[in-house]
C-alpha positions as CSV (number, residue, x, y, z in Angstrom):
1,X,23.8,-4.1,8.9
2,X,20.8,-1.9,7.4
3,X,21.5,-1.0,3.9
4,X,19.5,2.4,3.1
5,X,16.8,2.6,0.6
6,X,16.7,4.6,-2.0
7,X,13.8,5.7,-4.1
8,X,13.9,7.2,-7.8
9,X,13.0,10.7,-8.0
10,X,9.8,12.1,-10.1
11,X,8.4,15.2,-11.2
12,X,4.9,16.2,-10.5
13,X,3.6,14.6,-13.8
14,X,5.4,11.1,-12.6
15,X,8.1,11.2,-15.1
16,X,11.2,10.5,-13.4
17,X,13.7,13.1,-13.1
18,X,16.9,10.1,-13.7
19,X,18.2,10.5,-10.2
20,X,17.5,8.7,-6.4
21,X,17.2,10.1,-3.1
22,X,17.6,7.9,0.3
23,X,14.2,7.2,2.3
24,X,14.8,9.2,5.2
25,X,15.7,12.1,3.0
26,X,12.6,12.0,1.1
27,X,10.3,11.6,4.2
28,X,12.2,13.9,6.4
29,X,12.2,17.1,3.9
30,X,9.1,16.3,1.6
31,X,10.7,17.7,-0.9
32,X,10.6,14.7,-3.9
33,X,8.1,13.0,-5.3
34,X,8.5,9.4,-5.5
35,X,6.2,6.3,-6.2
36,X,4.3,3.6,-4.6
37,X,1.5,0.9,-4.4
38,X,-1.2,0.1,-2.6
39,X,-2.9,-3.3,-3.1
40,X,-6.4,-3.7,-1.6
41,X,-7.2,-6.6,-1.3
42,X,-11.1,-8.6,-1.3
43,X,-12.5,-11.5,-0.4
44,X,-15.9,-12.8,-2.4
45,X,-18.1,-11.0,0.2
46,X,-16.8,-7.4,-0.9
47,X,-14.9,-7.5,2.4
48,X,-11.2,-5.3,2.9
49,X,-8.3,-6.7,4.2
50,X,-7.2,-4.4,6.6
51,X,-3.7,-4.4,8.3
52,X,-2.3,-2.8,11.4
53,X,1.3,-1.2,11.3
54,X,3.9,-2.1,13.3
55,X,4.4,0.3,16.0
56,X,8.6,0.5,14.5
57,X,6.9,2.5,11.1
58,X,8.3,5.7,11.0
59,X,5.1,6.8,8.8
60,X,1.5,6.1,11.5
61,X,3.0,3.6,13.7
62,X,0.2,1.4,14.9
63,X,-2.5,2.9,12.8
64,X,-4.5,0.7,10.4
65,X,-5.0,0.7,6.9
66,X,-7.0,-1.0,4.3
67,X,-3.9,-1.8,1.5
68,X,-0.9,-2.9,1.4
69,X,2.2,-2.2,-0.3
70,X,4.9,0.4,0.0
71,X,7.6,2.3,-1.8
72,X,9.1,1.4,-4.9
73,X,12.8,1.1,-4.2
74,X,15.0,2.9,-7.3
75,X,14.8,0.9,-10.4
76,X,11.2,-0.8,-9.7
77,X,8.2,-1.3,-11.2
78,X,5.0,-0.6,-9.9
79,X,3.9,-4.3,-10.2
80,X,7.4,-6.3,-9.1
81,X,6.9,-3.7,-5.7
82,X,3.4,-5.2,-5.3
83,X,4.6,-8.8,-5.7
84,X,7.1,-7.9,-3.3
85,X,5.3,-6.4,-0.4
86,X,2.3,-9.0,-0.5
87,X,4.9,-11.7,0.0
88,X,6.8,-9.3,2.8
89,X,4.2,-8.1,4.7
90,X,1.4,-11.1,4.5
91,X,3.8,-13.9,3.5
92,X,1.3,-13.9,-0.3
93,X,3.3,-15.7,-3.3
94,X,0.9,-14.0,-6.3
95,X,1.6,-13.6,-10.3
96,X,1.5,-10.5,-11.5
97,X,-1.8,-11.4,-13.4
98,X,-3.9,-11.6,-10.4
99,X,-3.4,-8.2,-10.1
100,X,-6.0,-5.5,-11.1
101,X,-4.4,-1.8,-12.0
102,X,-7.3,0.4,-10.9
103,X,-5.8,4.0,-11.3
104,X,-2.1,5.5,-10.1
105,X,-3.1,8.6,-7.4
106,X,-1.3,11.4,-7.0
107,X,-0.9,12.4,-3.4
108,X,0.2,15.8,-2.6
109,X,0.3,15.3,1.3
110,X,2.4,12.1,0.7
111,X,4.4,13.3,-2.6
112,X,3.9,10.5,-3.9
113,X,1.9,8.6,-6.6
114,X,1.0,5.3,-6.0
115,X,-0.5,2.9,-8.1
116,X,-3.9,1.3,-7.1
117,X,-4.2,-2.7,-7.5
118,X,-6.9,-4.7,-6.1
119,X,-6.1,-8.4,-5.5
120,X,-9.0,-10.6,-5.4
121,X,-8.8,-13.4,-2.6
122,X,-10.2,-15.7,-0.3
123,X,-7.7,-17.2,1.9
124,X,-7.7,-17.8,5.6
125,X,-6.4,-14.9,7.4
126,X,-4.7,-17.4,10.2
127,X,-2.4,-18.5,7.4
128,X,-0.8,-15.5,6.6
129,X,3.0,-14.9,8.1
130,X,3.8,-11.3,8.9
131,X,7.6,-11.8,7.6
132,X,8.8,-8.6,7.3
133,X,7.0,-7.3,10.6
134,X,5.7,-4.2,9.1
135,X,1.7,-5.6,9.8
136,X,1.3,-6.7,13.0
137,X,-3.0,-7.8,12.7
138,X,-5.1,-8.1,10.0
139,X,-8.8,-8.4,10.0
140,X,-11.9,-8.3,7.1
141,X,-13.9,-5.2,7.2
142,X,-16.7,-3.6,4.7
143,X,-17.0,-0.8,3.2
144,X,-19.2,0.7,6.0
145,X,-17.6,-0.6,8.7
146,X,-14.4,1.2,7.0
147,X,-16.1,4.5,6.8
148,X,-16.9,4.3,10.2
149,X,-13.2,3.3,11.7
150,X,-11.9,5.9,9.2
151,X,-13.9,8.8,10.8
152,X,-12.8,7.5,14.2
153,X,-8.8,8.2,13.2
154,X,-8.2,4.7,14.1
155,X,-7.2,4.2,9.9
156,X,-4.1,6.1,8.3
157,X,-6.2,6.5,5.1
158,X,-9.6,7.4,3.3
159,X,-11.6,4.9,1.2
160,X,-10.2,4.9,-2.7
161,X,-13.8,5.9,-4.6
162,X,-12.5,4.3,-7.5
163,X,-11.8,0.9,-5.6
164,X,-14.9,1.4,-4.1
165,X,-17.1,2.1,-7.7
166,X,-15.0,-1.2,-9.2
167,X,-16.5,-3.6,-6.6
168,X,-19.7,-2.0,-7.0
169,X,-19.9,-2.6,-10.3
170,X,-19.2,-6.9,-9.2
């Protein structure tokens, strides 16, 4: 049996509102604002990690995109969701120190905000375990090559300038 998610409700500022609303309702009437993250993560070479999605997403099946994360079920934090869907969607056990807040973005097409980490590492990509099925490829990309596959509509998402101005300044 699949239990529903629910999300907690925000107002436009991010301050929650002290009530939830179920997944579908959120994303089928765009209506509520909600939250969640979106980890980038890079290896020493500046290079993204970059994930397909699972052609069962009901948000971009089988587009890419250079994060990772998702929405914060009601009563989360911003960092326990990261945790969470690092270990769900690339089988990645991290502490929540490895973890670098960059900003939280408000997105008006998406209604929601969602807070920017970037996780600096270096493993093998063959070692990673899709668990949850959500990512069904991964590959390392830079920044260029990003640009590029982003103007093509083959990603579900623009480059973050302030991720891309923090590993800049590395």
């Amino acid at each position: 049996m699949v239990t529903e998610e629910f999300f907690d409700i925000v107002d436009e500022n991010n301050k929650s509102l002290g009530f939830t609303k179920s997944r579908k309702e959120v994303h089928s009437t765009m209506q509520y604002w909600h939250r969640a993250t979106h980890t980038w993560i890079i290896n020493n070479n500046n290079q993204v990690l970059c994930g397909q999605r699972s052609l069962s997403k009901d948000v971009h099946p089988g587009k890419w995109q250079s994060f990772f994360g998702g929405h914060l079920r009601a009563g989360q934090n911003y960092i326990d969701n990261a945790i969470e869907e690092l270990y769900q969607e690339l089988g990645l056990s991290i502490k929540a120190d490895k973890l670098i807040p960059i900003h939280i973005l408000k997105s008006d097409k998406a209604k929601h905000f969602g807070q920017i980490f970037i996780l600096r590492w270096n493993g093998e990509i063959e070692n990673l375990q899709f668990k949850d099925n959500e990512v069904v490829s991964v590959k390392w990309m830079t920044f260029n090559e990003l640009s590029m596959q982003i103007k093509q509509d083959i990603f579900c998402n623009n480059i973050d300038q302030e991720v891309e101005m923090f590993i800049n300044k590395k």
